[in-house]
N, C-alpha and C positions, 0 to 999 in steps of 0.2 A: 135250370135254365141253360141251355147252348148258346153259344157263344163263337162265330168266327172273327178273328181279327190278327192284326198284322203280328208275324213274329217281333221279338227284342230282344235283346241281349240275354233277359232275366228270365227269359224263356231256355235256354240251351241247355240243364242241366236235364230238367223235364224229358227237353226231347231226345239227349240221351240216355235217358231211362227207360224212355217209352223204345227207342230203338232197341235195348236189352232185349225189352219183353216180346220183341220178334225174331228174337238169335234161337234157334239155329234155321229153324223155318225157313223163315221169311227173307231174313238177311243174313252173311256170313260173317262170323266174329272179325275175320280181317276188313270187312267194311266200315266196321266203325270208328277204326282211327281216321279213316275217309271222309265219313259223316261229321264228324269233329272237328277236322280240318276246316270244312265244309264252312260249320255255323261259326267258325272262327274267323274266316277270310272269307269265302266267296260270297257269302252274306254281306258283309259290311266294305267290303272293298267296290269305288266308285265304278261304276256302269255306263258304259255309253249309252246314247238315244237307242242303239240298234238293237242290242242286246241287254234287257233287264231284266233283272230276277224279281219277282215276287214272293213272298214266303209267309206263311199265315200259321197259327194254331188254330186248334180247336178248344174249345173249354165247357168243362160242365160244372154246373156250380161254382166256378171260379176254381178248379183243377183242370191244368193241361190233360188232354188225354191224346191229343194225334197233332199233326201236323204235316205240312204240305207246300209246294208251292209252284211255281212256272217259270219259265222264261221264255222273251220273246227275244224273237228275232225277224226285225222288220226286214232285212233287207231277203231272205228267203222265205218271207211268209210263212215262218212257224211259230210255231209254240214246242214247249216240253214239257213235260210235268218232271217235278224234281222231288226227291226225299218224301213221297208222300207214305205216312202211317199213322196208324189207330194202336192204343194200348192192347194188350192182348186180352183182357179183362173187357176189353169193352169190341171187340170184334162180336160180327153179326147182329148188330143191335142201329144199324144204318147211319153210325156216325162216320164212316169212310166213304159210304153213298154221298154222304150229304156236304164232304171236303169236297170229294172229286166237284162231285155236282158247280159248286162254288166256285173251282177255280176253272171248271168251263167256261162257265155264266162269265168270271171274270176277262177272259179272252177271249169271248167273244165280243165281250162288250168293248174292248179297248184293240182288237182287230179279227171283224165279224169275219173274214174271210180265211184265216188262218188256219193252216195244216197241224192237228195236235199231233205228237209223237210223246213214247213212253215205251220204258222198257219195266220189264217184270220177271217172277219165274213162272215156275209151274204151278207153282202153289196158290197166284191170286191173278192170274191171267183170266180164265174165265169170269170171275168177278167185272174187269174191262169188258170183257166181250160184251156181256148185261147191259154193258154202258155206253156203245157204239161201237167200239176198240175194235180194231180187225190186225192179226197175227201175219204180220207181214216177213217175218226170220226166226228162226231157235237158234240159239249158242248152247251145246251142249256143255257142265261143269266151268261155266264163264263169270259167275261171282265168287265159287268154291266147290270143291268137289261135290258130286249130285246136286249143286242148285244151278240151273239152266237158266239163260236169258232168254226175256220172248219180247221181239222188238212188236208194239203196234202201232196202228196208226188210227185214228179217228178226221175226217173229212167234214163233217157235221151233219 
């Protein structure tokens, strides 16, 4: 059975795991003292109205396997998507379909009008595209040597 629901503390280990299982690909090894930092403070440090993060897993049978999450920001009507990933064992089997999917649903639902923005590489950009995403910049070697950043944006 699947499972979305809010990240926790007792979730961080997981999701550094799960982040491994997309090194070199996906993410670059110097990213993840970043990631870490990350579910260490920017998660749990207090949040204005303006600006707040969201962060969720994923769970199958009661194992993490991805996680994801957003921030809004009311006063320039957007959104982001932040730290979103799937275990590498479990890519293409529409459990990242079905995170994104969720954390649209969830911005939209808490501000229907908002601009989503995300940045990606090469490697899972076209997967956004599938998904409305349109490629608005490339940063050529901008997470690590050959992994490139691709800024997009979705409008809805």
């Amino acid at each position: 059975m699947m499972l979305i629901r809010d990240y926790t503390p007792r979730d961080r280990d997981r999701c550094l795991e799960i982040f491994r299982t997309n090194m070199p690909l996906f993410f670059d090894a110097e990213e993840l003292p970043q990631f870490e930092t990350w579910l260490d403070k920017e998660i749990t440090r207090e949040k204005s109205d303006d600006n707040i993060i969201h962060y969720y897993v994923i769970e199958l049978s009661g194992v993490v396997i991805g996680c994801g999450g957003f921030y809004l920001d009311q006063q320039k009507n957007q959104a982001g998507m932040i730290w979103g990933m799937v275990s590498q064992v479990h890519h293409r089997k529409g459990f990242g379909k079905k995170l994104l999917t969720f954390r649209i649903e969830m911005i939209r639902s808490l501000n229907p009008g908002a601009e989503i923005l995300l940045d990606t590489s090469q490697h899972s950009y076209a997967f956004f595209e599938k998904m409305g995403f349109k490629v608005t910049a490339i940063t050529k070697d901008y997470y690590g040597k050959g992994l490139d950043r691709y800024d997009m944006r979705n409008n809805g």
